[in-house]
N, C-alpha and C positions, 0 to 999 in steps of 0.2 A: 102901499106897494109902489116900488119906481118902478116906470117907465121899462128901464133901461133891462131889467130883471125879466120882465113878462117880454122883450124880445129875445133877450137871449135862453129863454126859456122853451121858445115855440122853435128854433135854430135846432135845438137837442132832438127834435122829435124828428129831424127829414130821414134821420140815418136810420129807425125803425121797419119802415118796409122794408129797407135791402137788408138788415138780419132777420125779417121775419123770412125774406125769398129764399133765404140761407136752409132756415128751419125745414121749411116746405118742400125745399127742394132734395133736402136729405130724406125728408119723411115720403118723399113721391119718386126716390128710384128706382122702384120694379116697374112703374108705370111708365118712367122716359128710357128704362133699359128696352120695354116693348114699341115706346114711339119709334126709337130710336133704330129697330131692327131693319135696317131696309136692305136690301141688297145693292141695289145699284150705288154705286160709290158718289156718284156725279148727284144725283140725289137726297144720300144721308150728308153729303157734304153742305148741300144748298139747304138741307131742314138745321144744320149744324150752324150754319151762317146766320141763316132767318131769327134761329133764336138767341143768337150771340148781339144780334142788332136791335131785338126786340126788347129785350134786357137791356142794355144800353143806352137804348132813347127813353127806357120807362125809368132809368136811374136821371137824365140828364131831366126830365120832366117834374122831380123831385129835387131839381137843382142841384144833383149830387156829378160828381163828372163821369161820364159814360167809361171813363177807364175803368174805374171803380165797381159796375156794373158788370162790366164785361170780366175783370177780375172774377167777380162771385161767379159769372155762369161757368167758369172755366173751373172754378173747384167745384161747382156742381157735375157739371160733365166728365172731372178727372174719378170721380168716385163710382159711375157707372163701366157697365160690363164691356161698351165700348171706344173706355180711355185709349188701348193701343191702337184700333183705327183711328181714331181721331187724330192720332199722332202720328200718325203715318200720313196723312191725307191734308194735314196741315201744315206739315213741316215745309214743303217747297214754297209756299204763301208769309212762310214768315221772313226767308229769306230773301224771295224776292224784296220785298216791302221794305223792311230791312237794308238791303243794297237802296233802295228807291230812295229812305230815309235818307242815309249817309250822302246818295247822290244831290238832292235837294238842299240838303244842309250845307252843302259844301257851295252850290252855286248862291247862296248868299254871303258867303264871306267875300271879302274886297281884298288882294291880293297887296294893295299899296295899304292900305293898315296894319300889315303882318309888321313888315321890317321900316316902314317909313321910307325917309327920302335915304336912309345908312345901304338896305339892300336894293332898291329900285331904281334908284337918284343916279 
């Protein structure tokens, strides 16, 4: 056997926990639909966060990118009985971050690399 095969063999295997978390987490939503019950908004939001980041460092700790992660809990979470709060309570979070994004991005471009010495000069 090469080398080169038993690495790239053991690579295939990092993506199985996050579809097994896939599996589990379909077969476990009457249980996150009652974790999930809380009243307090400021609350279910903070347990909503908790387990969006907890998911996320356990993908990136599998070497996989915590986007990736956070991707699956979010179709985990869209399948439960409190998909439209969720969406109601995270929508101003995205757009701030969002505005944040574009604002950041923008203070690294260099204004004399756009047009050269043609528009600055």
């Amino acid at each position: 056997m090469d080398a080169s095969f038993i690495g790239n063999h053991n690579r295939n295997y990092k993506h199985k926990p996050l579809l097994g978390f896939i599996v589990v987490g379909r077969k476990a939503l009457p249980l996150l639909n009652k974790i999930f019950n809380i009243r307090s908004n400021e609350l279910f939001l903070l347990s909503i966060f908790a387990t969006l980041f907890i998911v996320a460092g356990f993908s990136e700790t599998i070497h996989v990118a915590e986007a990736i992660g956070a991707l699956l809990i979010g179709l985990v979470l869209a399948e439960t009985e409190h998909m439209k709060r969720i969406e109601h309570l995270v929508l101003p979070f995205r757009d701030f971050f969002g505005a944040l994004f574009f604002f950041s991005f923008g203070l690294t471009i260099d204004p004399l690399t756009l047009g050269g010495e043609a528009v600055w000069g």
